[in-house]
C-alpha positions in Angstrom: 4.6 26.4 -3.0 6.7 24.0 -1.0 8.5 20.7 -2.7 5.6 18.8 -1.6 3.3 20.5 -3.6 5.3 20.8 -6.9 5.8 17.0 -6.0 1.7 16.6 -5.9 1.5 18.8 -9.1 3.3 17.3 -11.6 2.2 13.9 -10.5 -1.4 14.8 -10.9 -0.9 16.7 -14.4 1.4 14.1 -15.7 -0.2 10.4 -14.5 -3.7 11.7 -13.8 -3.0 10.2 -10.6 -5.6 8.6 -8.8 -3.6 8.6 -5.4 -0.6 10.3 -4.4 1.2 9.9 -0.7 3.8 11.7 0.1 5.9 12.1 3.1 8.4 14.4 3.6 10.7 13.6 6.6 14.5 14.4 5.1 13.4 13.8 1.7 10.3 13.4 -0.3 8.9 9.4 -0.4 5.5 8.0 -1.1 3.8 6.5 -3.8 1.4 7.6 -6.9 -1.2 4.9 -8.1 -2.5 5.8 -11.7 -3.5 3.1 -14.3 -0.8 4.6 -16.8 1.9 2.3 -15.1 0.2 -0.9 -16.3 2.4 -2.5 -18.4 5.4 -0.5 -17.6 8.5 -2.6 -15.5 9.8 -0.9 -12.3 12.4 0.9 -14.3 10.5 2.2 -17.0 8.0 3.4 -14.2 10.8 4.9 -12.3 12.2 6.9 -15.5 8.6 8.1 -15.9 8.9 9.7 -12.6 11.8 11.5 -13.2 10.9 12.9 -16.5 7.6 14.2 -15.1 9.5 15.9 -12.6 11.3 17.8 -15.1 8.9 18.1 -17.9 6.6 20.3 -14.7 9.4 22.6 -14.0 11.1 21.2 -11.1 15.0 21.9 -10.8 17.6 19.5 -10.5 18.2 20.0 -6.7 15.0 19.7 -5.7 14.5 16.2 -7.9 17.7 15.2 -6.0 15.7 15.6 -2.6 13.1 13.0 -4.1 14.1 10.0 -2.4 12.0 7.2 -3.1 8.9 7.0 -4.9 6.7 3.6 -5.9 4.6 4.0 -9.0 1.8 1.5 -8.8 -1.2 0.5 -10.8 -4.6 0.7 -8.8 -4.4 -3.4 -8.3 -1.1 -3.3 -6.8 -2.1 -0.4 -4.8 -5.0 -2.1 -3.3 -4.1 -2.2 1.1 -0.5 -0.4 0.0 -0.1 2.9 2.1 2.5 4.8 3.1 3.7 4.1 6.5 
């Protein structure tokens, strides 16, 4: 299973993410829309991230190769897509 994947996989066991884009061009990027970010500040969001990461098994150099990745509700997702 490539980074991607384990990327994809923790997202979708962690947030029940209802969309997940990710690229992977030097470095994994994207976004993951699930509704359990409403209410949460960017930080907060971006801590969640990170602990899912670890909590589904991914090592600490492959976080580090997780560049940039915007947690968003579905309403701020709306038209938002990875370029």
């Amino acid at each position: 299973m490539d980074l991607t994947q384990k990327v994809t996989l923790a997202f979708e066991k962690s947030f029940a993410a209802q969309r997940i884009e990710l690229d992977a061009n030097g470095g994994i990027s994207g976004i993951v829309v699930a509704p359990i970010f409403r209410g949460h500040e960017s930080l907060d969001r971006q801590q969640m991230i990170y602990a899912a990461l670890r909590q589904n098994g991914l090592s600490e150099d492959e976080i580090r190769e997780v560049l940039m990745i915007s947690a968003l509700t579905p309403e701020e997702a709306v038209g938002y897509s990875v370029p």
